[in-house]
OpenMM code with the backbone's topology and positions (N, CA, C; nanometers):
from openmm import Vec3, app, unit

residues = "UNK UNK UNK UNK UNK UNK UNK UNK UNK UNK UNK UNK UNK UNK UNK UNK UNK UNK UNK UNK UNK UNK UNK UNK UNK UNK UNK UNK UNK UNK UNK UNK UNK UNK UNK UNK UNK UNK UNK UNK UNK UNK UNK UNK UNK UNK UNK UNK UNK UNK UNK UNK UNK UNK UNK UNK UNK UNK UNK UNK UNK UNK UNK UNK UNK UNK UNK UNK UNK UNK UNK UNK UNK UNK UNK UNK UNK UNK UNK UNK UNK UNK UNK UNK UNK UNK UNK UNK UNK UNK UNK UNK UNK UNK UNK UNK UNK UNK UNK UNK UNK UNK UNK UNK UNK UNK UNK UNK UNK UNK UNK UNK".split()
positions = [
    Vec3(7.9722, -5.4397, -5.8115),
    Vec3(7.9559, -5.3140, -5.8786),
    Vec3(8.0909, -5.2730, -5.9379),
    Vec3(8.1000, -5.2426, -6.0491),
    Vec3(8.2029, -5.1942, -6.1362),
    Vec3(8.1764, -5.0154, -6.1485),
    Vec3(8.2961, -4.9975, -6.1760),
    Vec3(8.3337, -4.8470, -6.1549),
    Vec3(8.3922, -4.8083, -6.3508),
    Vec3(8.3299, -4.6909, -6.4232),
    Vec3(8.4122, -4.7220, -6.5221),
    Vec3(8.5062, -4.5815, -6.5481),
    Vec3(8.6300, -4.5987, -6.5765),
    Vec3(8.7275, -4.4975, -6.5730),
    Vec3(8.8029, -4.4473, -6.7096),
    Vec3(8.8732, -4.3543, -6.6816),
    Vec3(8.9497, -4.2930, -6.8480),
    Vec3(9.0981, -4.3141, -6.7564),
    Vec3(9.2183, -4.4145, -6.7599),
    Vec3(9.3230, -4.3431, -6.7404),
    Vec3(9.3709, -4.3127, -6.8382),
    Vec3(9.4642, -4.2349, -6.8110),
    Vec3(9.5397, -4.1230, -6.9229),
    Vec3(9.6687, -4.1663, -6.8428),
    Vec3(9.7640, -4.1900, -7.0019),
    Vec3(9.8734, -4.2278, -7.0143),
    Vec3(10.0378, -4.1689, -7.0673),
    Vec3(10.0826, -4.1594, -7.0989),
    Vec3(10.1388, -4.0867, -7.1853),
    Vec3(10.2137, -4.1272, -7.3263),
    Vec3(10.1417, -4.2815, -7.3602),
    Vec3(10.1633, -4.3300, -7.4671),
    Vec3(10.0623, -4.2275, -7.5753),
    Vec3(10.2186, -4.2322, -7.6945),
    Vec3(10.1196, -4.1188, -7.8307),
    Vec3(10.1573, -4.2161, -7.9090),
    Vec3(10.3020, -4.3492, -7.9454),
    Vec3(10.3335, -4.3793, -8.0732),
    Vec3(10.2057, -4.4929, -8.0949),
    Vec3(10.1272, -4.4789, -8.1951),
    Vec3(10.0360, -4.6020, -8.2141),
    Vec3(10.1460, -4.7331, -8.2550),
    Vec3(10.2955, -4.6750, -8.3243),
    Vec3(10.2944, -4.8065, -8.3604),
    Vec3(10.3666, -4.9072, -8.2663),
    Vec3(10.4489, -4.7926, -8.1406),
    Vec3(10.4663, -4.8905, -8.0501),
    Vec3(10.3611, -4.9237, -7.9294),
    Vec3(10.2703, -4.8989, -7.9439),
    Vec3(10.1342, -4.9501, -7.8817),
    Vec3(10.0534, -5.0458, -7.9475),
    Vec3(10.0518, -5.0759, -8.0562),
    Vec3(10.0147, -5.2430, -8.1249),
    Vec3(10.1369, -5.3041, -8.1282),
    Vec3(10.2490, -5.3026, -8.1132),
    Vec3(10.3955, -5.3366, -8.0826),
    Vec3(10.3143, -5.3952, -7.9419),
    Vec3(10.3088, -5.3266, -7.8668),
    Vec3(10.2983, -5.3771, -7.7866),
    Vec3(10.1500, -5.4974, -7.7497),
    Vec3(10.0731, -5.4206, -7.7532),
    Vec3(9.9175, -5.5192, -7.7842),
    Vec3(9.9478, -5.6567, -7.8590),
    Vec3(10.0572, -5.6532, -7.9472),
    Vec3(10.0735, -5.7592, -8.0429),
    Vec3(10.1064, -5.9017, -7.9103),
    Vec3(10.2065, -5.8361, -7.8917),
    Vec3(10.3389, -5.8933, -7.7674),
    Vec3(10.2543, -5.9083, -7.6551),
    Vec3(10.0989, -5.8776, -7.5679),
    Vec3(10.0556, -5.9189, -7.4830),
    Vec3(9.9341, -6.0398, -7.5462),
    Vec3(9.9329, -6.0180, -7.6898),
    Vec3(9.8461, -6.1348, -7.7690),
    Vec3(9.9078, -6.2657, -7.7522),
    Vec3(10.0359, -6.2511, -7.7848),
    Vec3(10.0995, -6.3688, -7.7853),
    Vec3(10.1366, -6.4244, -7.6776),
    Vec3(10.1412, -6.3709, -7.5734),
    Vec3(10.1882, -6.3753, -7.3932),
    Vec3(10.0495, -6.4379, -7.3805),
    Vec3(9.9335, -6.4300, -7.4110),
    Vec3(9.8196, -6.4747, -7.3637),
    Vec3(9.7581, -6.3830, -7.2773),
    Vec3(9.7691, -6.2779, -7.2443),
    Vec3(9.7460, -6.1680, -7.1706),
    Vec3(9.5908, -6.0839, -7.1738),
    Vec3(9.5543, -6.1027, -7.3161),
    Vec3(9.4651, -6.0302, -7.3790),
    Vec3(9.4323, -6.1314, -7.4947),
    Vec3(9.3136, -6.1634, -7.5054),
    Vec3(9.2136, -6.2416, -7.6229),
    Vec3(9.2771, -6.2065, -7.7465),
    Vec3(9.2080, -6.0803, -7.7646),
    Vec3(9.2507, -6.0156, -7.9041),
    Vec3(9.1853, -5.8694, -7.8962),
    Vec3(9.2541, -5.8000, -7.9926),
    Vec3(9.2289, -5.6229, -8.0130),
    Vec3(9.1909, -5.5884, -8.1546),
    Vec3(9.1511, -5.5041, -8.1686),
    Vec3(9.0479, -5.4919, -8.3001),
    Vec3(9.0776, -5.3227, -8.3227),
    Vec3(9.1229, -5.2888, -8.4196),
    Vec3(9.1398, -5.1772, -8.4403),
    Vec3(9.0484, -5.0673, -8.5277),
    Vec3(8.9941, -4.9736, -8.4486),
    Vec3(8.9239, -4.9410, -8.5015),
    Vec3(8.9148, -4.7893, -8.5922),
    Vec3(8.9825, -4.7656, -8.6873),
    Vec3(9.0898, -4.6330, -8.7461),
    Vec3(8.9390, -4.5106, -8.7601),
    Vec3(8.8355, -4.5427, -8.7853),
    Vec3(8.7172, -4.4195, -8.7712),
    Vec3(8.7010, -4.3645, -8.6797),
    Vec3(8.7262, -4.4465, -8.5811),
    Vec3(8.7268, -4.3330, -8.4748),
    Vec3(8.8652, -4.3464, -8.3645),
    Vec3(8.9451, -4.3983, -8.4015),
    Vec3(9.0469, -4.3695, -8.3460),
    Vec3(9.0657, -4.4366, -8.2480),
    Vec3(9.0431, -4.5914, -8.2405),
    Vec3(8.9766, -4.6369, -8.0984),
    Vec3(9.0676, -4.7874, -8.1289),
    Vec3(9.1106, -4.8498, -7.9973),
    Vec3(9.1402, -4.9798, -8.0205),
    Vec3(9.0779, -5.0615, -7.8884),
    Vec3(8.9819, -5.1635, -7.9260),
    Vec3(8.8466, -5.2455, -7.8162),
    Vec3(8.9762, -5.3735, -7.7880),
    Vec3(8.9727, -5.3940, -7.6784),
    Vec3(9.0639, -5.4622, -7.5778),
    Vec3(8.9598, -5.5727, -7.5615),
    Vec3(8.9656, -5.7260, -7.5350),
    Vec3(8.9247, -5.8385, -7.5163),
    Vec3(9.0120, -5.8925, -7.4226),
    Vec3(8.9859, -5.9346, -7.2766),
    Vec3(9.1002, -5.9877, -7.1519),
    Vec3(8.9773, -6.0929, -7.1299),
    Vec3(8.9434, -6.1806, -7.2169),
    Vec3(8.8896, -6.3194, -7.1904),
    Vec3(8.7707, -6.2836, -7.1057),
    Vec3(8.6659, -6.1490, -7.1863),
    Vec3(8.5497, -6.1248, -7.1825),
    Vec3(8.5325, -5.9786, -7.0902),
    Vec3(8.6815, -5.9502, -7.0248),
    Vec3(8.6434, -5.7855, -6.9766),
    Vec3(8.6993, -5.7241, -7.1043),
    Vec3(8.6124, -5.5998, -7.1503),
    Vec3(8.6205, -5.5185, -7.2574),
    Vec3(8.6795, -5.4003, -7.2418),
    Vec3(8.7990, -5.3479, -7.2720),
    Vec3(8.8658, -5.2454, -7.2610),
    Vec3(8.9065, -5.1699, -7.3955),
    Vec3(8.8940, -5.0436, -7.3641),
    Vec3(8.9164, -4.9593, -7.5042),
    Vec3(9.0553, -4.8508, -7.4576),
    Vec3(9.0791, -4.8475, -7.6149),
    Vec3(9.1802, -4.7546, -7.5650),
    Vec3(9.1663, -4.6280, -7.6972),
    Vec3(9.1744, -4.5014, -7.6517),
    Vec3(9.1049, -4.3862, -7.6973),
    Vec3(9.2121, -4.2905, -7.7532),
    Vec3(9.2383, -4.1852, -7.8466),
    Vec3(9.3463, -4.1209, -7.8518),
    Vec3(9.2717, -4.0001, -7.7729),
    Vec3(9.3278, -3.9321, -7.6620),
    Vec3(9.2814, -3.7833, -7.5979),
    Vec3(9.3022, -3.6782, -7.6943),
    Vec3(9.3013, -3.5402, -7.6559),
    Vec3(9.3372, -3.4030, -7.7184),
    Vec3(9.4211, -3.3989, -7.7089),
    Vec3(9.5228, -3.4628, -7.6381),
    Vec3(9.6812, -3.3808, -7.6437),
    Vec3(9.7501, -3.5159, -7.7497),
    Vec3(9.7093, -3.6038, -7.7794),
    Vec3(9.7559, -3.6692, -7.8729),
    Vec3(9.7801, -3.7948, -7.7730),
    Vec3(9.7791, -3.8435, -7.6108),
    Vec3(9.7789, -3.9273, -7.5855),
    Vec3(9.7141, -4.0185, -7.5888),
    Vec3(9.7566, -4.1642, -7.5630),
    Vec3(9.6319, -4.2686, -7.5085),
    Vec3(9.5655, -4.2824, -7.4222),
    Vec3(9.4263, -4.3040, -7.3748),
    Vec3(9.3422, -4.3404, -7.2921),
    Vec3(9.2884, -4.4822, -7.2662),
    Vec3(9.3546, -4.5398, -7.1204),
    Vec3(9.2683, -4.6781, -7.1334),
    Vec3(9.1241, -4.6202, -7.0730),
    Vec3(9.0338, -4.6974, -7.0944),
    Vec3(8.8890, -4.6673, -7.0631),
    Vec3(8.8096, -4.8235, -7.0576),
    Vec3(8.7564, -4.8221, -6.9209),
    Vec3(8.7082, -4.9298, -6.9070),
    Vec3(8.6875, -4.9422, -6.7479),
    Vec3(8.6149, -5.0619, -6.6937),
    Vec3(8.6176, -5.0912, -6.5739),
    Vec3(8.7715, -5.0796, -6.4673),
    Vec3(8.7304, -4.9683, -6.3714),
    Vec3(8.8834, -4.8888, -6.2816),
    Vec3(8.9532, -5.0411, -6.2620),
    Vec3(8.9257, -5.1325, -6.1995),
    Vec3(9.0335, -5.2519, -6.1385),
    Vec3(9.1241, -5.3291, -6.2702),
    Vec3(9.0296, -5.3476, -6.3644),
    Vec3(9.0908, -5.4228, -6.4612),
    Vec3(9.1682, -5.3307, -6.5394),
    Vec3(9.0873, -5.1775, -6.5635),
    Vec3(9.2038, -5.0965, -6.6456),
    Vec3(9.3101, -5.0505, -6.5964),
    Vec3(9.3461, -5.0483, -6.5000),
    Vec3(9.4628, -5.0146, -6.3980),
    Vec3(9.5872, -5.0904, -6.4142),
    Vec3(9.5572, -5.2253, -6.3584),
    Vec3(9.6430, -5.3031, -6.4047),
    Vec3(9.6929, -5.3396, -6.5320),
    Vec3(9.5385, -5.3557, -6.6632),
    Vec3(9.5842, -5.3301, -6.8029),
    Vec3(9.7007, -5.2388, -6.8366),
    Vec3(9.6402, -5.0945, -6.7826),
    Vec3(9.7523, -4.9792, -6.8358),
    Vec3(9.8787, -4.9773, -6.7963),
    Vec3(9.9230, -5.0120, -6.6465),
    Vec3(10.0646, -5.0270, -6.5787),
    Vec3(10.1159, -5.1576, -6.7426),
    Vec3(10.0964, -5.2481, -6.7293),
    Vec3(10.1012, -5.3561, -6.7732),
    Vec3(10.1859, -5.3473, -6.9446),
    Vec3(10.0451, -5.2668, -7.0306),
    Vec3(10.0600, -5.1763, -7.1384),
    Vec3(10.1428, -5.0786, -7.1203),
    Vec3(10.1712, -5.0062, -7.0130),
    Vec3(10.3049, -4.8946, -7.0442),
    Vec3(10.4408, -4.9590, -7.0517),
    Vec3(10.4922, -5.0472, -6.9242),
    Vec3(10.5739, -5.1796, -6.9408),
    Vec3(10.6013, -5.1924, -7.0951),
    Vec3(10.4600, -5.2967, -7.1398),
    Vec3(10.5926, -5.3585, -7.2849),
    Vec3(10.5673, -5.2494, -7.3960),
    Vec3(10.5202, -5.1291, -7.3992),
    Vec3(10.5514, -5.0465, -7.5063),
    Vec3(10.6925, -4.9964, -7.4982),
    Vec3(10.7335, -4.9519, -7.3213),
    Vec3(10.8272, -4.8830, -7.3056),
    Vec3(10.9584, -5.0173, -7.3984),
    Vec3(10.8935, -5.1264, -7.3178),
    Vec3(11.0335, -5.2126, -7.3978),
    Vec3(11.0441, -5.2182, -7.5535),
    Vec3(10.9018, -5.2190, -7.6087),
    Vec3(10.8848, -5.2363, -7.7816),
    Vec3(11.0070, -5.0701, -7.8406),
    Vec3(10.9770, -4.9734, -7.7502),
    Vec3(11.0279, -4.8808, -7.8151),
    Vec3(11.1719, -4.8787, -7.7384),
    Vec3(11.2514, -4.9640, -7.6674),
    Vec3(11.3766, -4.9312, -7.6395),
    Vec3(11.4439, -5.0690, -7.7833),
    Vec3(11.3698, -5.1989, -7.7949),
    Vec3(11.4015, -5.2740, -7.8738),
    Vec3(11.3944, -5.2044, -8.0364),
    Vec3(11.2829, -5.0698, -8.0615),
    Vec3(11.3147, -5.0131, -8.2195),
    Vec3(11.4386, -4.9418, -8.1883),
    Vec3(11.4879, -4.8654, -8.0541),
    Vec3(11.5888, -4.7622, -8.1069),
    Vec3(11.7345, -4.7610, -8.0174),
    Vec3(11.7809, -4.9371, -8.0225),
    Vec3(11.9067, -4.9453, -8.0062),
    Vec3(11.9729, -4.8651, -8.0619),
    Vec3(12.1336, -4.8437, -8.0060),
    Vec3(12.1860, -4.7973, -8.1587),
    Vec3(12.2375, -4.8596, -8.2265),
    Vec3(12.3021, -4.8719, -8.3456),
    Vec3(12.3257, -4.9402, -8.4048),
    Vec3(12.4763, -5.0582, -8.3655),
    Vec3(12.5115, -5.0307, -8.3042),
    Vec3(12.6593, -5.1076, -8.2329),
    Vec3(12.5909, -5.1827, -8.1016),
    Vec3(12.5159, -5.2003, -8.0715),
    Vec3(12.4409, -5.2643, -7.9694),
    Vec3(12.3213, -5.3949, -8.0106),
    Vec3(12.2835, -5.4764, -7.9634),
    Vec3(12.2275, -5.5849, -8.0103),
    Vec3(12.1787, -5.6386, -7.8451),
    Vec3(12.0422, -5.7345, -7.8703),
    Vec3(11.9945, -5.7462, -7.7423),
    Vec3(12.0683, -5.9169, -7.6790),
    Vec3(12.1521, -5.9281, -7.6136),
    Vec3(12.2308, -6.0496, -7.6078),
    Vec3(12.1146, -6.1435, -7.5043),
    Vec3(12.0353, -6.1070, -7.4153),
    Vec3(11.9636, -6.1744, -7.3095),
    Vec3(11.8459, -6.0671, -7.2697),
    Vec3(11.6974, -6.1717, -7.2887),
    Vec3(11.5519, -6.0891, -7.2153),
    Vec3(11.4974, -6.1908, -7.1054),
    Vec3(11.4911, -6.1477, -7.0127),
    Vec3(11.4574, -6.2319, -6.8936),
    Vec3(11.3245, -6.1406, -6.8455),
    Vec3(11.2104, -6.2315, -6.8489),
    Vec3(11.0828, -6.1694, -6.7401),
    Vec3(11.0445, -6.2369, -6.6094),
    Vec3(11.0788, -6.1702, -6.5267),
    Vec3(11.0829, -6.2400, -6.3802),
    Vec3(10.9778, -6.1487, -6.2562),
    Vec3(10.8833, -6.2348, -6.2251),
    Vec3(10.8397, -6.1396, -6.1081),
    Vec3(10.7824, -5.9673, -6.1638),
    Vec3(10.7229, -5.9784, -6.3042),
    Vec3(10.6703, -5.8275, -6.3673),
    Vec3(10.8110, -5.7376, -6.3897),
    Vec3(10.8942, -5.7559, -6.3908),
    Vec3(10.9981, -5.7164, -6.4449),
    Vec3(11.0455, -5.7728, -6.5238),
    Vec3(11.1119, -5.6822, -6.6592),
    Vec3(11.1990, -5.7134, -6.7792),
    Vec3(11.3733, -5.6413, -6.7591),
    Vec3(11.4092, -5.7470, -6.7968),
    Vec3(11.5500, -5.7330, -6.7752),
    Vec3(11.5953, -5.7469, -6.9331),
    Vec3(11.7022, -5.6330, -7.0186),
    Vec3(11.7811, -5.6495, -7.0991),
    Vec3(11.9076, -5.6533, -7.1085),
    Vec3(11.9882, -5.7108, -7.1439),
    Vec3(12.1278, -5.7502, -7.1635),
    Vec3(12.1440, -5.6969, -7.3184),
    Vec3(12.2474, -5.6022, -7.2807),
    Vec3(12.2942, -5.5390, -7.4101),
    Vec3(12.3999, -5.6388, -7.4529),
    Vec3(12.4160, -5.6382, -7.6000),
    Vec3(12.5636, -5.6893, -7.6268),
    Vec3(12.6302, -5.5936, -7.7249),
    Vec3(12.7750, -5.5218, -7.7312),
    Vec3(12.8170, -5.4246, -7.8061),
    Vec3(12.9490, -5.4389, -7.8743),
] * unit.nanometer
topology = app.Topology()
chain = topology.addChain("A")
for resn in residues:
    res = topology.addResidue(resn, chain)
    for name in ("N", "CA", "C"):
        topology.addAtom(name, app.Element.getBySymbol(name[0]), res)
């Protein structure tokens, strides 16, 4: 028996949230995502569990989908957005010298 849930996140940038979706496509993480701009919706594919992700009223994201698989999706999804958006807003005297993923952790090495 499956349980189906809304978490609420506090991702709002869409574009570092397909930043990120992109980056778990290529990791193999997720099938593929399909964007859907009428209603504001992006349908999640994890090699046949179906997950959506929703914009709320306050302007955040919502994963929505079966509680076990969206749980881990969303931890997962907050992870590499947070990194997609520290990689757009280095500053400019800084450059990324070393990315290491070890054990669900990301490690960056600045170089300045």
């Amino acid at each position: 028996m499956s349980f189906y849930a809304k978490i609420n996140t506090q991702l709002s940038n869409k574009k570092y949230l397909l930043c990120a979706l992109d980056e778990l496509e290529r990791k193999g993480e997720i099938s593929n995502y399909q964007l859907i701009e009428k209603k504001d919706k992006i349908k999640i594919d994890r090699d046949g569990d179906i997950l959506n992700i929703i914009k709320d009223k306050t302007g955040n994201f919502q994963v929505t989908g079966d509680v076990r698989i969206g749980r881990i999706f969303a931890d997962r999804l907050k992870q590499i957005y947070a990194y997609e958006s520290i990689k757009d807003n280095l500053p400019l005297d800084f450059e990324i010298a070393k990315e290491v993923e070890e054990n669900g952790e990301i490690s960056i090495l600045l170089k300045g």
